[in-house]
C-alpha positions in Angstrom: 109.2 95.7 105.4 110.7 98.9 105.7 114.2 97.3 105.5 113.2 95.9 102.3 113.0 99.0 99.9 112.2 96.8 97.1 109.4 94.7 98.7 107.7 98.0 100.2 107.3 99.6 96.7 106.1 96.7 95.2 103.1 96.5 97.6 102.4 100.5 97.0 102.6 99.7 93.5 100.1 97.3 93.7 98.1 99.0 96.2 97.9 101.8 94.2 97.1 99.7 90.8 94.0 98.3 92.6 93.0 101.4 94.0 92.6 103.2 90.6 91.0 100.4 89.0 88.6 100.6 92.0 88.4 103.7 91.8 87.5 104.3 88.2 84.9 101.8 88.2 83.2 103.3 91.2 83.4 106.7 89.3 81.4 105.4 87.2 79.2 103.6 88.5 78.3 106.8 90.5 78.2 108.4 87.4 75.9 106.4 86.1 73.6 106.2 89.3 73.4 110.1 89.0 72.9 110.4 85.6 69.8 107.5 85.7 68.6 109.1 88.9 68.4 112.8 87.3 66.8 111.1 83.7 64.0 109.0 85.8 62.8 112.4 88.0 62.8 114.2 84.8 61.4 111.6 82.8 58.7 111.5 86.2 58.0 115.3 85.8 56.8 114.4 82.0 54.3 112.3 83.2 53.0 114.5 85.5 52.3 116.8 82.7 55.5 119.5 83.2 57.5 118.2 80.1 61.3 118.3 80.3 62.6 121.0 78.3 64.2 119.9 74.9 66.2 121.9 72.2 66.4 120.9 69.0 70.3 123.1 68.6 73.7 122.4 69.8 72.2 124.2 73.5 70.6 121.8 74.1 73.2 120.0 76.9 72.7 123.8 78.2 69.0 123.3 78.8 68.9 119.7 80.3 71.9 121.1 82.7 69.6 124.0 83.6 66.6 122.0 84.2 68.6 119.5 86.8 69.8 122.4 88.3 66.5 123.5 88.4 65.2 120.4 90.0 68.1 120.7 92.7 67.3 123.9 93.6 63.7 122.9 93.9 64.5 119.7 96.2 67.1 121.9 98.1 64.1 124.4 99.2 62.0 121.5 100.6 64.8 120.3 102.5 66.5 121.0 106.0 70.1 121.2 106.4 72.5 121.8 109.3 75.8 122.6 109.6 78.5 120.0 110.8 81.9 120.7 112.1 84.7 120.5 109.1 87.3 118.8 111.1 86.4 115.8 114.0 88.4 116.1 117.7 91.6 114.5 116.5 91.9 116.2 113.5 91.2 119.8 115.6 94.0 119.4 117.7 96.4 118.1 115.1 95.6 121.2 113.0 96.4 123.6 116.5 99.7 122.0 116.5 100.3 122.5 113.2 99.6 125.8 112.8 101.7 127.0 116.2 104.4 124.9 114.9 104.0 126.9 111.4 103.9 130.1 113.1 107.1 129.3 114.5 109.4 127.9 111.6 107.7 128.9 108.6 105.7 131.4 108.7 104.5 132.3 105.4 102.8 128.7 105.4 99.3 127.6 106.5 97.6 125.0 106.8 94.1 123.9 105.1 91.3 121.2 106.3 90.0 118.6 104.4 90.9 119.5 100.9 89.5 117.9 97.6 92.4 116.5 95.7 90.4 117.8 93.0 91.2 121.1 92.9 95.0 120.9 93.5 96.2 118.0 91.2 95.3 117.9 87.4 95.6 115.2 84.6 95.2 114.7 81.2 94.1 111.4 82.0 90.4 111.9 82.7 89.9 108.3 84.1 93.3 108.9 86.5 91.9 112.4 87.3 88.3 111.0 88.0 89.6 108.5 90.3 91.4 110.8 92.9 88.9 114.1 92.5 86.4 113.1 95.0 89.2 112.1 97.0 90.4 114.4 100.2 93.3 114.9 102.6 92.5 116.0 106.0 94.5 119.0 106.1 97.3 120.1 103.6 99.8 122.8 104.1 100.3 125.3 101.7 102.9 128.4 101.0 102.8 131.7 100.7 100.9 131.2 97.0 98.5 128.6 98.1 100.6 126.0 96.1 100.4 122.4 97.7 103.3 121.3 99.9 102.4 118.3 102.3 99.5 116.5 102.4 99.3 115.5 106.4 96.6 112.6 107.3 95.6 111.7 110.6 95.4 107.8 111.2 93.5 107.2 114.3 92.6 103.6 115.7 92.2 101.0 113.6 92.5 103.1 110.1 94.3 100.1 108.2 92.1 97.4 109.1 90.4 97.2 105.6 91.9 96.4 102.5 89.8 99.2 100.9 91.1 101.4 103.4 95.2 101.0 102.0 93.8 100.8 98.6 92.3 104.1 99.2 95.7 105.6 100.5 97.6 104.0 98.0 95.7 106.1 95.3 96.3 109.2 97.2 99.7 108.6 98.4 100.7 107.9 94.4 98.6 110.7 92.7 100.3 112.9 95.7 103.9 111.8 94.6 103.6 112.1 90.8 102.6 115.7 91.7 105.3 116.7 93.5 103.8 117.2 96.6 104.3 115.8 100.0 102.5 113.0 102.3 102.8 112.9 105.9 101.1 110.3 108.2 100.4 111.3 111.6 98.6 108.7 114.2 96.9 109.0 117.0 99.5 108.0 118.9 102.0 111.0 118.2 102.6 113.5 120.5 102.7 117.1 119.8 106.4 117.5 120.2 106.6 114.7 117.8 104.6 116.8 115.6 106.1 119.5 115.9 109.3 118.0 115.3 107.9 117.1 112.1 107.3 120.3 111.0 110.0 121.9 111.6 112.0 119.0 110.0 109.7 120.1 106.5 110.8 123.4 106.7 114.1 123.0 107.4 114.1 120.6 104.1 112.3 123.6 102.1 114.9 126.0 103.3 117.5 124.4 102.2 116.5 123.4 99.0 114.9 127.4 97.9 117.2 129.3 100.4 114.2 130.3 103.1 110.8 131.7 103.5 111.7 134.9 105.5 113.4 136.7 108.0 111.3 135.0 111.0 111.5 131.5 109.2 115.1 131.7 108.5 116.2 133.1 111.7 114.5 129.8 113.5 116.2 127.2 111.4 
């Protein structure tokens, strides 16, 4: 398929189509879940005898937000939590190599783990932007401002198997694209001179195109 340029975008294209309509109607039906699920506990604590707060002025959005934050907080302090590691064993070592093959070529880069795509793509398309926010890539390698470069996901075994699975990546992979920022697939099966390779491949790109990063990243290209 990747001889035929023509066929392989017109799969992504459709991928990515059914992804956002997926997407957006899972948005909100999570949206709605929450917003039933928040309404029936406070609708509960009336009828235990602790009415809801209500506000009869335009603040009154303010008090309902404050009372579910309220009732968070309240069901947080009964709970337990513990902590869980950010990144799994594959996704660990990836990020090692990563970062010595950063510190190498480019160092004014870094690289971050599991990042919402929230918080480093924007629309004004509210139904485009909900579909991707919850969304993350497992690490993402930023510049010297913290402004996205590369998005890097790890594909270990069996990854593609489901059809929700490349619908998923499709989403990402076009949101990523339209943005201007870069995806990189890495499976398990790469080594870490393949990796590396990689990397210094992206800098060497970036280099050319803005003239450098510094003296230690110019003088290894």
């Amino acid at each position: 398929m990747i001889d035929k340029p023509l066929l392989l975008a017109l799969v992504l294209g459709i991928g990515a189509i059914c992804g956002i309509a997926v997407e957006r109607v899972g948005e909100a039906l999570r949206r709605a879940e929450r917003r039933a699920y928040w309404k029936g506990r406070n609708q509960a604590r009336g009828k235990n005898g602790r009415s809801p707060r209500t506000i009869g002025s335009p603040g009154d959005q303010q008090g309902k937000a404050t009372d579910i934050a309220a009732e968070q907080l309240r069901l947080v302090m009964g709970a337990s939590f513990k902590a869980r590691t950010l990144l799994n064993q594959g996704e660990k070592r990836l990020l090692g190599v990563i970062d010595a093959a950063l510190a190498e070529y480019s160092p004014d880069w870094r690289a971050m783990g599991q990042v919402s795509l929230g918080e480093i793509l924007s629309s004004p398309d509210q139904g485009a932007y909900l579909a991707v926010n919850s969304k993350r890539v497992d690490l993402l390698i930023v510049d010297s401002d913290c402004k996205p470069l590369h998005a890097i996901e790890f594909q270990g075994k069996g990854h593609h198997l489901g059809m929700e699975t490349a619908a998923r990546d499709a989403v990402k992979k076009e949101a990523l694209r339209r943005a201007g920022i870069g995806y990189v697939e890495v499976i398990s099966g790469d080594t870490p001179g393949e990796v590396k390779d990689m990397i210094r491949k992206l800098t060497t790109e970036a280099f050319r195109r803005e003239g450098g990063f510094g003296k230690k990243g110019a003088e290894n290209k």
